[in-house]
N, C-alpha and C positions, 0 to 999 in steps of 0.2 A: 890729510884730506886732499884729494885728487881736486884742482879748479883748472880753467879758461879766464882767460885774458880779453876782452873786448876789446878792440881798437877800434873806433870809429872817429875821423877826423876829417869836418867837411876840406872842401877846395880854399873857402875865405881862412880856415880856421889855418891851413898851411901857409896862405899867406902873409898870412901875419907871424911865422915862425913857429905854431903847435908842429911839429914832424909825430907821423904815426910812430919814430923809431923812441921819440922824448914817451908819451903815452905806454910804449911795451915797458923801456926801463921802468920805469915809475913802479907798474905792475907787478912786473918781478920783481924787484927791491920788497913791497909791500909781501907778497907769498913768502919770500926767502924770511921777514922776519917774521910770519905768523908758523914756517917750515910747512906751508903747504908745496906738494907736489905741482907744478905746471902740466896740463897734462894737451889743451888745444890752445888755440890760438887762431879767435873769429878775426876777420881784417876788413872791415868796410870803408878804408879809407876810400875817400875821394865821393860817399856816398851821401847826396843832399836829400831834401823831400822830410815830409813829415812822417810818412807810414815806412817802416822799414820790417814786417811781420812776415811778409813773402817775400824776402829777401835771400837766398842761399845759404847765407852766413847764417841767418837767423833761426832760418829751418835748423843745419845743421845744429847751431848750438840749442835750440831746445831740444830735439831730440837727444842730445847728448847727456841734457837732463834728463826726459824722459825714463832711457833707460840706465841711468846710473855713474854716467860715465865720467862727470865731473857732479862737485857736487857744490861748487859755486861758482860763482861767476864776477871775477874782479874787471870796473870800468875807471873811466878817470873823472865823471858824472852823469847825475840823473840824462842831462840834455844832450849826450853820447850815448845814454843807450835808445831813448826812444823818444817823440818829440810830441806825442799827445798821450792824454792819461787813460786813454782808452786802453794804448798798445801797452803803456807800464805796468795797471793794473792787471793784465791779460798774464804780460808776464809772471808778473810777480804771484799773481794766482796759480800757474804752473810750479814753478819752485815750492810756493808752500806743501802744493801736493805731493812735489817727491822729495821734501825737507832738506832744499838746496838754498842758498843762502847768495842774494845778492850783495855786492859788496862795491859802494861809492865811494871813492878816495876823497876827493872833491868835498864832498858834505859830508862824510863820516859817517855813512849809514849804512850800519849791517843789519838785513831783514830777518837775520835770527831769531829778533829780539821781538816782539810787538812794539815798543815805541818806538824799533828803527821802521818797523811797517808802518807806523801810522807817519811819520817823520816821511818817508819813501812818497807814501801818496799827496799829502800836501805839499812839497817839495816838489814833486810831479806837476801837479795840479798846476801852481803858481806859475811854473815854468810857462805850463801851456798860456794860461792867462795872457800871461806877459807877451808872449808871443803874437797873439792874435791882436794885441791893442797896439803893437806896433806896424801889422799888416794894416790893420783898420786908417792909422794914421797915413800910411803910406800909398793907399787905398783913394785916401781922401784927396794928399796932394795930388796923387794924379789924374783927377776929377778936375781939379785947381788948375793945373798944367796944362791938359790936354783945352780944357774951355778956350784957355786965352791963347792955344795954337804952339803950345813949347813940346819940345821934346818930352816925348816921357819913356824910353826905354828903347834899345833895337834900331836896325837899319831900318830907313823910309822903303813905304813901298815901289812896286817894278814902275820907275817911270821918273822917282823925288829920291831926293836927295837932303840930309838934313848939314844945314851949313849956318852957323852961330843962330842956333836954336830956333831956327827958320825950316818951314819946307819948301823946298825949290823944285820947280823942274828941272831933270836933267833931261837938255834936249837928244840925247843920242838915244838911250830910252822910252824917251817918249813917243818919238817914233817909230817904235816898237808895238808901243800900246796903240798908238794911231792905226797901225796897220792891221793888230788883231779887231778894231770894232770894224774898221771897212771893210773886211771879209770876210767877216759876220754879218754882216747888212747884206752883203752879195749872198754867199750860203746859205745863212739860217742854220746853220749847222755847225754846233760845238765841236764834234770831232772831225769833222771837214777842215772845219778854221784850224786846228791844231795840226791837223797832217800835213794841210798848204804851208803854215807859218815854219813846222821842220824842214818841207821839202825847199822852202826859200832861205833855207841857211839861219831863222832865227833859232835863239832861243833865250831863256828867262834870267833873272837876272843872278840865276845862282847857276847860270852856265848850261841848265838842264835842257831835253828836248820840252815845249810843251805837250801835254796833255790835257783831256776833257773838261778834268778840274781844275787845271790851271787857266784854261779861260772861260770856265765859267766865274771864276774868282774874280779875276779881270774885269771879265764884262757888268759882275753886279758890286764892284766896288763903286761906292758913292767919290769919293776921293777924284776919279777922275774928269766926274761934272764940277768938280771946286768945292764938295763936301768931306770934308776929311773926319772920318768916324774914327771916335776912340772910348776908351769903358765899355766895351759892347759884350767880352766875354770875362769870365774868371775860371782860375785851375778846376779841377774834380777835385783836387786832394793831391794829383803827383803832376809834374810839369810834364808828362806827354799826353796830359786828356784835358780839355776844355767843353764849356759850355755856354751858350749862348746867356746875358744877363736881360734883366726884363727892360724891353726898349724905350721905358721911360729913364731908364740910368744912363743909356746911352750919349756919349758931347761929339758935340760936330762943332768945325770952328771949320771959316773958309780958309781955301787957297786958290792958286794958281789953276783953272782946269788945262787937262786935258783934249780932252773930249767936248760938241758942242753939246749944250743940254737935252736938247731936241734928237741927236741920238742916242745920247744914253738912255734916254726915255723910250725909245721904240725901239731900241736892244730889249733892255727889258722887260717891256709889254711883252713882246713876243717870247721873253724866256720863262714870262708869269704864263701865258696862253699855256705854254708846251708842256708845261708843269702842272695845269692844271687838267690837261687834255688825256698824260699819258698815264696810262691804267694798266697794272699787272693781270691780266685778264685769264684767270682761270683754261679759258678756253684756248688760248695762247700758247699756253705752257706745253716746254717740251722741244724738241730738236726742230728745227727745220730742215728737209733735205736739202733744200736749194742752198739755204746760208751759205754766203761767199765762194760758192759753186757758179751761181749761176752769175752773168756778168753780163753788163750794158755795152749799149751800142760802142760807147766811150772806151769803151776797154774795163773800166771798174770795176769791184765786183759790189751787188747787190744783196742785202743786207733787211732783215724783217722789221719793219718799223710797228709800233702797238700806241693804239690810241682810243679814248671812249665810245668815241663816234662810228670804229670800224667795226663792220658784221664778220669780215676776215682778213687775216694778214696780209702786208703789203708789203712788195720788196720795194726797197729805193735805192737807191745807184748812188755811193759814195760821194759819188763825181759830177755830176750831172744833177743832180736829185731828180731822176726820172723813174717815175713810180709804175709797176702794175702788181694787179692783188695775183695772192697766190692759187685762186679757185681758176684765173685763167693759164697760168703755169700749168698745172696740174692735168685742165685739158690738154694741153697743149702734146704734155708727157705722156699721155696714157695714147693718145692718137698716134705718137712715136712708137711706143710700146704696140701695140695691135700692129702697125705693120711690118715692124719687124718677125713679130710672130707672125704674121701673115705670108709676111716675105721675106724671108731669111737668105735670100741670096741680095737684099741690099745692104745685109753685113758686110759685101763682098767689096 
């Protein structure tokens, strides 16, 4: 019988000594005494997370089921090959279709059988269980934690520092952050503040230039009036997507501000105003000729700004924020245009 080998062996599970190379022996050893053929060999080492179904490795090896190509699949356990019993049953329902056979060295379950299937799914199952009443718990102390202002994971935010389970300011930093709300007070303008803060030699605290989101982040972080928010998001399901949790779960514990309260407050007014002002407007849509053509007294260039209130577009000046709409451009160009055609020796 032609099989594949699973490897999959998180980062924690190498550090504690599991090697994907102990995992392949194991495998082979176990094929060599059933004389089954090896014929792939999936490798997920190093790979964490609970869904692993779009996974490369994964694809490949189930198609490799699919059409024939192995016709079982040797792991070291249930909780190796998949980490909710959604994805196992998923699996495990593809094999039964093309009468391939998983194979748990760990738990001793070959899904040949119907009892190693029903064996496969409860085994599964409990796993997941298990799993989730330990997040739940770990979930909880850090509700615990964060209340009473202790660390609960991760470097402090751009400005703090976490030092024997304290957050501090650090002052080199902080005047960093100090300098992003003053000009923002002065601007009014997120991408203004980010262009000044690069062109003054700053940047954040992972060395990067800032950008738009990076001080809008800044600016509506509570943390820097002395509120330090935590519990505020949880995973989608994989650590690179988050989502907001509902803001009665949310723990603020104070510190140290930053910033005085009374400006963080009228940063954000005005960043709540802007937000509620600015409207993708149908009528808007579409190219501008002028955009970053046409350019202010200042030298800048001038840029279409969209808002509820306007009947037509308005350029504003990076630099300056010096505004005019674009219906007087427009005359302005077409008046250019006729006397050129009128007089085409002021081409000359």
């Amino acid at each position: 019988m032609n099989v594949g080998i699973w490897i999959r062996v998180s980062t924690d599970d190498q550090a504690k000594g599991e090697s994907p190379k102990t995992h392949e022996t194991r495998a082979k050893m176990y094929a060599e005494l059933k004389n089954w053929n090896i014929l792939e060999l999936y490798d997920l080492s190093g790979v964490s997370g609970k869904s692993i179904i779009d996974h490369p490795e994964c694809k490949r090896m189930l198609n490799d089921v699919s059409t024939g190509k192995i016709e079982a699949l040797i792991f070291s356990k249930l909780a190796r090959l998949a980490r909710n019993t959604r994805e196992l049953l998923e699996i495990s329902d593809l094999f039964q279709q093309h009468d391939a056979s998983l194979v748990s060295l760990g738990e001793s379950i070959d899904t040949s059988s119907p009892a190693g299937r029903l064996l496969f799914t409860v085994i599964g199952a409990l796993g997941e269980w298990e799993r989730e009443e330990i997040s739940a718990r770990v979930s909880a102390s850090v509700v615990t934690r964060a209340s009473q202002g202790k660390c609960t994971g991760g470097v402090g935010p751009f400005g703090y520092v976490w030092k024997d389970n304290i957050l501090i300011v650090d002052s080199d930093e902080a005047s960093v952050i100090k300098e992003v709300f003053s000009t923002f007070v002065k601007t009014d303008n997120m991408a203004l503040t980010a262009r000044m803060m690069n062109e003054r030699g700053y940047r954040t605290k992972e060395g990067a230039e800032f950008k738009n989101t990076t001080i809008k982040r800044i600016l509506t972080n509570p943390t820097y009036k002395g509120q330090k928010r935590a519990n505020y998001s949880k995973s989608k399901g994989n650590k690179k997507s988050w989502k907001w949790k509902p803001e009665n779960e949310w723990v603020y514990h104070e510190v140290e501000p930053i910033v005085d309260n009374d400006i963080w407050d009228k940063v954000n007014v005005s960043i709540t105003i802007k937000a509620k002002n600015y409207v993708s407007n149908p009528q808007f849509n579409g190219k501008y000729i002028f955009a970053g053509l046409l350019k202010c007294e200042c030298g800048q260039k001038m840029y279409v700004t969209k808002y509820k209130a306007m009947k037509v577009p308005r350029y504003t000046c990076r630099g300056c924020r010096a505004k005019i709409n674009e219906d007087v451009i427009l005359g302005l160009f077409k008046d250019c245009l006729k006397s050129i055609v009128l007089e085409p020796d002021k081409l000359n």
